[in-house]
C-alpha positions in Angstrom: 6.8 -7.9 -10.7 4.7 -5.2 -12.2 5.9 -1.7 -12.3 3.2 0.6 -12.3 3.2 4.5 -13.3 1.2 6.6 -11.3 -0.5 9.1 -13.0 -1.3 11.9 -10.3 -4.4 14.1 -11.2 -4.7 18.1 -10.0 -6.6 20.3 -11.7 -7.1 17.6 -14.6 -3.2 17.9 -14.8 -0.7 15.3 -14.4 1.7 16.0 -11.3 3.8 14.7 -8.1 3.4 16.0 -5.0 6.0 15.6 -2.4 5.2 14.0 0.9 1.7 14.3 0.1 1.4 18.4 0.1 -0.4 19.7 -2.0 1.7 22.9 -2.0 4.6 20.6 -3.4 3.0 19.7 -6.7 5.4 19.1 -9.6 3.0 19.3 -13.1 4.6 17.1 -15.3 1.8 17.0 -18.1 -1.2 19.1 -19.2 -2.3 16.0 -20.9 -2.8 13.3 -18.4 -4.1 11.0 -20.9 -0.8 11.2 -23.7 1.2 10.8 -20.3 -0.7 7.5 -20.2 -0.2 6.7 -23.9 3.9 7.4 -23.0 3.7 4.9 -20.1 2.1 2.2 -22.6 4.6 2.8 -25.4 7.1 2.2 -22.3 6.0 -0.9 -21.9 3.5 -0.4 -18.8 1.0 -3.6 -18.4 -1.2 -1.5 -15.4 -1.9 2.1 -14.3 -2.4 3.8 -11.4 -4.5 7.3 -11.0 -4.7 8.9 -8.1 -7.4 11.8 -8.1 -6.0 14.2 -5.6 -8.5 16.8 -5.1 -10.7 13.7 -4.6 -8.9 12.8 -2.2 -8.6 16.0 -0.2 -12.5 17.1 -1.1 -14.1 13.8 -0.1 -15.7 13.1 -3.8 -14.5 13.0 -7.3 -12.6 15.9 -8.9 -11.1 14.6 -11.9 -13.7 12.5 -13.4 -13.0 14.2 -17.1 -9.4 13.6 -16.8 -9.9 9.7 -15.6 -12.5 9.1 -18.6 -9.6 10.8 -21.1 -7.1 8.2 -19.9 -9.2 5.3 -20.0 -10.2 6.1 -24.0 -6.8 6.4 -24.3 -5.7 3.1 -22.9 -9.0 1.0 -24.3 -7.6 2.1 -27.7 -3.9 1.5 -27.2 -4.9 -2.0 -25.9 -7.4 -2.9 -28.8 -4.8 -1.3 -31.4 -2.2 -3.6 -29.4 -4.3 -6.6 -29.6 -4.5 -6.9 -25.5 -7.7 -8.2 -24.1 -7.2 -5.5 -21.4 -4.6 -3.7 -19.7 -5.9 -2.6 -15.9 -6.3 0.4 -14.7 -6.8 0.7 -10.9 -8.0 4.6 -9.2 -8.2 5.9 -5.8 -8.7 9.6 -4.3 -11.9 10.9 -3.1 -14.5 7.4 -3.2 -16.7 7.3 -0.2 -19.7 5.5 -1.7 -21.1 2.7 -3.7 -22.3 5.0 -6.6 -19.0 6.2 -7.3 -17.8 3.3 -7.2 -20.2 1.2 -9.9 -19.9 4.8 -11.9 -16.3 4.3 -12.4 -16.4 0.6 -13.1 -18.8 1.4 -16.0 -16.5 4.2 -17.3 -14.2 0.9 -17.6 -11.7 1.1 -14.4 -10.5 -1.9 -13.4 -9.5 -1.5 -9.3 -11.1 0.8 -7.0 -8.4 1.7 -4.4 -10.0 2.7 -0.8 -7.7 4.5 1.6 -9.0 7.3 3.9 -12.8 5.6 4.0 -11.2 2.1 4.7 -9.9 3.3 8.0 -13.0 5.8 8.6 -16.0 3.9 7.6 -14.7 0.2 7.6 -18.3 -0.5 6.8 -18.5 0.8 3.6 -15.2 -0.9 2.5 -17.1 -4.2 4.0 -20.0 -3.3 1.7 -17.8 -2.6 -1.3 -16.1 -5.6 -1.6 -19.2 -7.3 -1.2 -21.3 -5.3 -4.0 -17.9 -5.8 -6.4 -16.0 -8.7 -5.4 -12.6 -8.6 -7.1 -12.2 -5.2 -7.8 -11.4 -3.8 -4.4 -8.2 -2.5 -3.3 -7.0 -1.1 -0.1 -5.0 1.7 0.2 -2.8 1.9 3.4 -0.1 4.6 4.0 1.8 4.5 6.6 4.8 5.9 8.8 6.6 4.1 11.4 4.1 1.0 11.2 1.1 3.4 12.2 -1.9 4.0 9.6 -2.6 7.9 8.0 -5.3 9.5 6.8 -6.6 12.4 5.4 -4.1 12.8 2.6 -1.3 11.8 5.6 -2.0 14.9 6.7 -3.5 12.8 10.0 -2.1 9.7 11.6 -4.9 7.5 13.0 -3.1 5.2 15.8 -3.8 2.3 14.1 -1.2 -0.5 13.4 -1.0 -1.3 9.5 -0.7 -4.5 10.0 -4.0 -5.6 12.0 -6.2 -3.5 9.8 -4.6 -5.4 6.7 -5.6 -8.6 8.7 -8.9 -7.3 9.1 -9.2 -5.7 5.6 -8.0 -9.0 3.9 -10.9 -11.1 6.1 -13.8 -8.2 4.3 -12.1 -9.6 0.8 -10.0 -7.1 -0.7 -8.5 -8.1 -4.0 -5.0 -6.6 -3.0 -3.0 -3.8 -0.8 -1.2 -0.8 -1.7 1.2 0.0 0.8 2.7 3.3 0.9 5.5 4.5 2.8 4.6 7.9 3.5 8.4 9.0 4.7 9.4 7.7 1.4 6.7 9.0 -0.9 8.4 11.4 -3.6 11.6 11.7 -1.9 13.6 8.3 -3.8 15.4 7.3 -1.0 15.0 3.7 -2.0 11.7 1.5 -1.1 11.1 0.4 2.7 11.9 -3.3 1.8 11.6 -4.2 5.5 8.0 -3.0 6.3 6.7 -4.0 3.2 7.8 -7.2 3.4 6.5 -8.2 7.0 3.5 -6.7 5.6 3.4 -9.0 2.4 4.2 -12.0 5.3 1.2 -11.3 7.7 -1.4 -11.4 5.4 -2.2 -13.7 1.9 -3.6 -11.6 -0.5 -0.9 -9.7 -3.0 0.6 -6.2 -1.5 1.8 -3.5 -4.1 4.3 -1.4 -2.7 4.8 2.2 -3.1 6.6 5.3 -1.7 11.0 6.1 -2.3 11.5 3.7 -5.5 14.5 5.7 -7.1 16.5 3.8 -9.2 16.9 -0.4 -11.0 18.5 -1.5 -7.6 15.5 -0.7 -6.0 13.2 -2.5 -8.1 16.1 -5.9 -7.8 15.7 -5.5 -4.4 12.0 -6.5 -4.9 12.3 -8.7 -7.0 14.5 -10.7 -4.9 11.5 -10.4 -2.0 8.5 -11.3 -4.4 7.8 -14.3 -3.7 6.4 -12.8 0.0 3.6 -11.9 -2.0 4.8 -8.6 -3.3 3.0 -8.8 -6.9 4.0 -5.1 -7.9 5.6 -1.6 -7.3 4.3 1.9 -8.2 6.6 4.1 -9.7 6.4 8.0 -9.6 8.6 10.8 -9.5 11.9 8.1 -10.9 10.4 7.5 -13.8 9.1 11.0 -14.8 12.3 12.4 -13.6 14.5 9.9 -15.5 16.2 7.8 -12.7 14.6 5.1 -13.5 13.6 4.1 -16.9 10.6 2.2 -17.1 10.9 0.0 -20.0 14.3 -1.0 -19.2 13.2 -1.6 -15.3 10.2 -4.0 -16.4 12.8 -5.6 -18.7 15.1 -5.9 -15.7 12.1 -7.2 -13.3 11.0 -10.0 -16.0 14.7 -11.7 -16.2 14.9 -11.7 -12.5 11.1 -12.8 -12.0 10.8 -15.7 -14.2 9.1 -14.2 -17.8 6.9 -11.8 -15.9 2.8 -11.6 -17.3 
């Protein structure tokens, strides 16, 4: 089970929104790239940027910010002696340019989320044009699909466009609970797991982790095909502490990577 800090970019800072508003930003770090050196001294083994204004403007915003961080974890993983420690993005990529740009620049997973469900054609044609480094982005409430930075729900059932999103090749799913997201009131076990049961390919979950429990509690479901969790606002707010989680998630999960 991999825990995965998220790193949050707005206005090339490092933050955590609440809920998904904007208006709610927490800025944790001026420096989003030493708050990704932190999370590797922690122990981290994968990152996950988000690119917020992306995500609400339609195209990149934080491009300077994103190529900081990945200097910063190409080095700590050569200095480390790690072949290569992933770093996965979403927020704002609706096209196949962007897409190969940011691959170059030396990210490892492009996460699709609002286009996925918008344009399932270019998702088609993404995982097509860069087999293996696709990942869907699905948040949801209440089983149905949102969009638009949750700030629209679409009517679709998470579950069939996984199905359908899984037959286009995706490499993985992140699954966010978006009643959950930022407000640690423990992960949605339940949905996540008939999730991880109705399709093959690996789901990472995401939205309410809080504190170890919650991360034993997915441990103990992991073999559904729940291969990590993303961890936000618990970990920069101390309620969960990351190296002693991952420590905790290896023992229960066999040795871990």
């Amino acid at each position: 089970m991999l825990l995965i800090p998220a790193i949050d970019l707005k206005d090339g800072h490092c933050v955590r929104l609440k809920q998904g508003d904007m208006e709610l930003a927490t800025v944790f770090s001026e420096d989003p790239a030493d708050m990704a050196l932190h999370w590797l001294k922690k122990g981290a083994r994968r990152l996950h940027l988000v690119d917020l204004n992306g995500a609400f403007a339609g195209k990149p915003k934080n491009e300077a910010a994103v190529k900081s961080i990945l200097k910063v974890v190409q080095d700590y993983a050569e200095e480390m002696g790690i072949d290569e420690i992933p770093v996965q993005l979403g927020g704002g990529i609706r096209d196949l340019d962007t897409i190969e740009r940011y691959l170059d620049d030396g990210i490892s997973y492009i996460i699709v989320g609002t286009a996925a469900v918008k344009n399932p054609g270019f998702l088609h044609d993404a995982c097509g044009a860069f087999p293996g480094h696709i990942i869907v982005g699905l948040d949801a409430k209440d089983g149905k699909v949102a969009t638009d930075g949750w700030s629209k729900m679409s009517g679709h059932e998470v579950i069939d466009l996984a199905k359908k999103f899984e037959a286009y090749g995706v490499e993985s799913i992140v699954y966010t609970d978006i009643g959950r997201d930022g407000m640690m009131g423990g992960v949605n076990i339940e949905a996540t797991v008939k999730l991880a049961q109705a399709v093959r390919i690996p789901i990472i979950a995401s939205g309410g982790v809080h504190v170890l429990k919650d991360i034993e509690d997915l441990c103990a479901v992991q073999d559904e095909g729940i291969e990590g969790v993303i961890c936000g606002r618990s970990i920069y707010e101390g309620s969960l502490d990351l190296t002693t989680a991952q420590e905790r998630a290896d023992q229960l999960t066999e040795g871990g990577a």
